[in-house]
N, C-alpha and C positions, 0 to 999 in steps of 0.2 A: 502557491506552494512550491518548493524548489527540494531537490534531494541529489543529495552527493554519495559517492563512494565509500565512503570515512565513519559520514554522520549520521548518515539518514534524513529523512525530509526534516521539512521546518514548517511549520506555520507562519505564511507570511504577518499576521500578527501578533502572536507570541512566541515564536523559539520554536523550539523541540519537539519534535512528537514523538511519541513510544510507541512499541509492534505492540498490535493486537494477536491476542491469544487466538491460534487458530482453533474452533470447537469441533469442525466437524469434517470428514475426506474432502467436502464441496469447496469449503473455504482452504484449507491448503492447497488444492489446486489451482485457486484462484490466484493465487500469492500472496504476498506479506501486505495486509492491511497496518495502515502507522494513522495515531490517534492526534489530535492535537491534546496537550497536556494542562491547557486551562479549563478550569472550571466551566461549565456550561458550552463550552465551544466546541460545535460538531464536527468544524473541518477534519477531511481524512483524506487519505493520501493509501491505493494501493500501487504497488512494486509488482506488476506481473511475472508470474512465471514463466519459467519455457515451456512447459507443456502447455503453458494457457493463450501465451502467442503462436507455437506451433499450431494449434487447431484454428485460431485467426486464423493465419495464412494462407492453409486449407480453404477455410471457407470462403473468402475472396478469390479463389483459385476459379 
């Protein structure tokens, strides 16, 4: 999978993928999950947050 600034990721098999609907505080914190857009194809792709890399960093601290 690859993701640009512009575009957003891509399924290296099919193209494009589209943000998943965040449902619930856990998942927006997590950051922006992106779907692959074919039929049956699981790949997924998240965009972490800052708040979700800041507490990383912490924890390796």
């Amino acid at each position: 999978m690859t993701a640009t600034a512009t575009t957003g990721p891509t399924c290296t098999q099919h193209g494009p993928m589209s943000p998943r609907t965040a449902r619930t505080p856990e998942q927006r914190f997590t950051g922006t999950w992106w779907a692959c857009i074919a039929p049956r194809c699981l790949n997924a792709y998240l965009q972490p947050s800052a708040q979700l890399l800041t507490q990383l960093r912490h924890q390796d601290a």
